[in-house]
N, C-alpha and C positions, 0 to 999 in steps of 0.2 A: 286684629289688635296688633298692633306694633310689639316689635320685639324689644324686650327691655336690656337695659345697659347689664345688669346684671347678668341678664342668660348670655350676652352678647359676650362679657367676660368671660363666662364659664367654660363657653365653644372653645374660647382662643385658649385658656388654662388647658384645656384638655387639648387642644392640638399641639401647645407647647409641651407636652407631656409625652405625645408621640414622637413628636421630631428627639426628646429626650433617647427614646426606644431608640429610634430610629439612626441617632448616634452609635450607642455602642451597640447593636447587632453586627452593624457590616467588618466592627473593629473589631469582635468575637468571631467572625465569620474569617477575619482575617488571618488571627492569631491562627485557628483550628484549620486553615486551609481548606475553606467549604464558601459555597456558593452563597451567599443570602441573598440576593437581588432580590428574588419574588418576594419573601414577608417584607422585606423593607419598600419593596415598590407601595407593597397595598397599606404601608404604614402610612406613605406619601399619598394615598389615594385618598385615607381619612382623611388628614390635616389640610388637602385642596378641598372636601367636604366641607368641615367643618368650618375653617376661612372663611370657603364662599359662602356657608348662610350666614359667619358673621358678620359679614360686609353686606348682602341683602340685606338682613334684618338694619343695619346701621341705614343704609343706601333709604330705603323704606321709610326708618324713624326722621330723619334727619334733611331730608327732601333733596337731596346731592352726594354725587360723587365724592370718593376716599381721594381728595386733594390737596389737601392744604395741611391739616397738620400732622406733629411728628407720627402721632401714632395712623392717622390717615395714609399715610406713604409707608410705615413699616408695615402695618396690616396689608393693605395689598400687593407692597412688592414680596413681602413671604409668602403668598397665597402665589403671585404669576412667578415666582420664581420656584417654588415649588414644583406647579402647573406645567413650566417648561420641559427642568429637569424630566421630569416623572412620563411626559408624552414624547419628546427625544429619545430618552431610553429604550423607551415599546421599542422603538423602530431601530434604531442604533444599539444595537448591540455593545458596539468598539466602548461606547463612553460610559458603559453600567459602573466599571469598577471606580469611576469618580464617585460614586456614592458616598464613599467613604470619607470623602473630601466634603461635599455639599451637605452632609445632612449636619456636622459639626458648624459652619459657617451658619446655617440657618436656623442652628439650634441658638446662638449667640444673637441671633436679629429677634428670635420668640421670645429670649430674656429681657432683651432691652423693650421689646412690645410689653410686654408686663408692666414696667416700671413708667412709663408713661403718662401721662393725664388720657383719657378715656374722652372731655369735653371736647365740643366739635366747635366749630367756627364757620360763620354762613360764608357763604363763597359769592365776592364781587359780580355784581353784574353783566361789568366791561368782563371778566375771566371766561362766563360759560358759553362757549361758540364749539361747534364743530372741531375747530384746529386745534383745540386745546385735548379733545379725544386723540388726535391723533398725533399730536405730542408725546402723550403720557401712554399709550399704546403703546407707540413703535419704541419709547424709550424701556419699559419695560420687556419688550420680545428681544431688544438690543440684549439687554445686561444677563437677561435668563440665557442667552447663545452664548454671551461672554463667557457667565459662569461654566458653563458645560463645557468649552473648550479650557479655559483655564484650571478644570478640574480634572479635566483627561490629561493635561499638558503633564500635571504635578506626579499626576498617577506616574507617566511616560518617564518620569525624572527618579521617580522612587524607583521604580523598575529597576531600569540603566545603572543606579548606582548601587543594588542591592544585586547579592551573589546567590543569592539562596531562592530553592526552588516555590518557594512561600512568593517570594517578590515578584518571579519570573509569571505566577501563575497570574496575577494582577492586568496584565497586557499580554492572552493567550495568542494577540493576533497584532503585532506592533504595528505593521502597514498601514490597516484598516483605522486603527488610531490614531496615528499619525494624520493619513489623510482625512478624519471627522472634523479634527481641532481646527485646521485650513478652514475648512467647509461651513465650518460654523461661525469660523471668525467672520469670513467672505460676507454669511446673509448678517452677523451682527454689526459688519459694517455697513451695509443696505438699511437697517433699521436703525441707525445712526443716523446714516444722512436723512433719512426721512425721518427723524426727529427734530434736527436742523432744521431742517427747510419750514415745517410745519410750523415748530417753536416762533420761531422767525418772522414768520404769517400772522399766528395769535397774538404775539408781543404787539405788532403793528397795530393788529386792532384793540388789544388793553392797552396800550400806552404812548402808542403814537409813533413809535421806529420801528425798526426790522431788528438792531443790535444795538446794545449798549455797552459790552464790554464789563460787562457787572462779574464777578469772581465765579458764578455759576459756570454764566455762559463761556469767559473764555475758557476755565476747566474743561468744559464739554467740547469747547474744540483741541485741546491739549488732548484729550482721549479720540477723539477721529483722526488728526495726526498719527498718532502710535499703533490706533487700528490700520491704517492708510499704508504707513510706513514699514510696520511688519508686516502684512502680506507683499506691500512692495520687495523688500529683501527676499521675502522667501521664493517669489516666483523670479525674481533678476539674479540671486545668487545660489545656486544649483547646488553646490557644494557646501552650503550653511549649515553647520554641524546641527544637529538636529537639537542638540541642546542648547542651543543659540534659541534657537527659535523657538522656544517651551521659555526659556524666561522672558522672553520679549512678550507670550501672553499672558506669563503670569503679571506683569511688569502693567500692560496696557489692564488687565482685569483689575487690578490694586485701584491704580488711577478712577480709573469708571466708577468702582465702588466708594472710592474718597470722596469723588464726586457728587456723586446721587447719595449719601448719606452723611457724608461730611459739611463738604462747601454750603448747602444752602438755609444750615442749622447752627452757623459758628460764621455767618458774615451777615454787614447790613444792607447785602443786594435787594433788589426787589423784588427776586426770586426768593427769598427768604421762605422759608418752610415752602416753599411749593415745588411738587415737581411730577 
């Protein structure tokens, strides 16, 4: 039996209730100079749960992919952005304490998830091929990299400009930090271009070109510019104050986000709600 619209709400209420949790722990953790990664990791471990069976269950009822509308692309870009964060960290240690940062940002995507229409819309034809998986893939493993370097970057920046040993404790190992946010910009620039190129592919078979020049697409190349160009400055100029290069990602993560949740819900592209 298919899963109803209703339990399908109820999942996302309750996940929007944890990432609530999941807000102010690491801000109490912070105040009190103590550790929370672990409850807040496993707070993020539910809300990628519960996400994912509400996009199955949806995926299931509705015979397609979360594509096309608003709440289609905020449901799954807060479950893979979640999913990022939360599987980077395992392994990275350096970027835990952007926590602090992500889980406020994604608390504010579960609010506006709420207030949305719930109704789905069938999905074009000419749309469902292969390239368009790998469009909507790589651009989400893109933005969840983005976020996690733009959230270590800010951490990096609170740090630097805070004197106290509360701040200092935030970036136990500045180096290691420093070199994650490079590292992560580098493969979200890899998952960039192969969102291009794919996009590129797809459009050609729904609609006839490779590029149109529609407000999405060029945004999306004004954000591979900035990704391009800031790792360009930081490996050509040696000496680039480090805080130079912490707004340059917060700067290109803004952009990417305006992008993918701005541009293609406030213009009359033909990318309009899709992404």
């Amino acid at each position: 039996m298919p899963m109803s619209l209703a339990f399908e709400r109820q999942l996302v209420l309750v996940a929007v209730g944890l990432l609530l949790i999941a807000t102010v722990v690491p801000l109490a953790g912070f105040m009190l100079g103590r550790n929370v990664y672990r409850p807040t990791a496993g707070l993020y471990a539910g809300v990628v749960a519960l996400l994912g069976a509400a996009i199955t269950g949806r995926w299931l009822r509705e015979g397609q992919g979360p594509f096309l509308t608003l709440y289609d692309i905020l449901l799954s870009n807060l479950f893979s952005l979640t999913l990022v964060f939360l599987l980077i960290s395992i392994f990275a240690t350096a970027v835990r304490a952007g926590i602090v940062v992500t889980s406020p940002l994604l608390l504010v995507l579960g609010v506006w998830l709420t207030g949305v229409s719930e109704l789905s819309v069938p999905l074009p034809g000419a749309f469902d091929n292969a390239w368009l998986w790998v469009h909507v893939l790589s651009g989400k493993v893109f933005l969840g990299f983005c976020l996690v370097a733009a959230a270590t970057a800010i951490i990096m920046l609170t740090s630097a400009a805070g004197s106290s040993d509360r701040s200092s404790r935030l970036t136990p190992s500045p180096e290691r930090s420093e070199q994650a946010i490079w590292a992560l910009f580098f493969v979200a620039l890899i998952c960039h271009s192969v969102m291009l190129v794919a996009g590129a592919v797809w459009a050609h078979s729904a609609w006839g070109h490779f590029w149109s020049w529609d407000p999405l697409e060029t945004w999306t190349l004004v954000t591979w510019l900035m990704l391009a160009g800031a790792l360009h400055a930081r490996a050509t100029f040696r000496n680039m104050p480090h805080s130079l290069g912490h707004v340059m990602v917060l700067a290109t993560f803004a952009v990417a986000f305006l992008t993918f949740f701005g541009v293609p819900f406030f213009s009359i592209a033909p990318h309009k709600g899709l992404m």
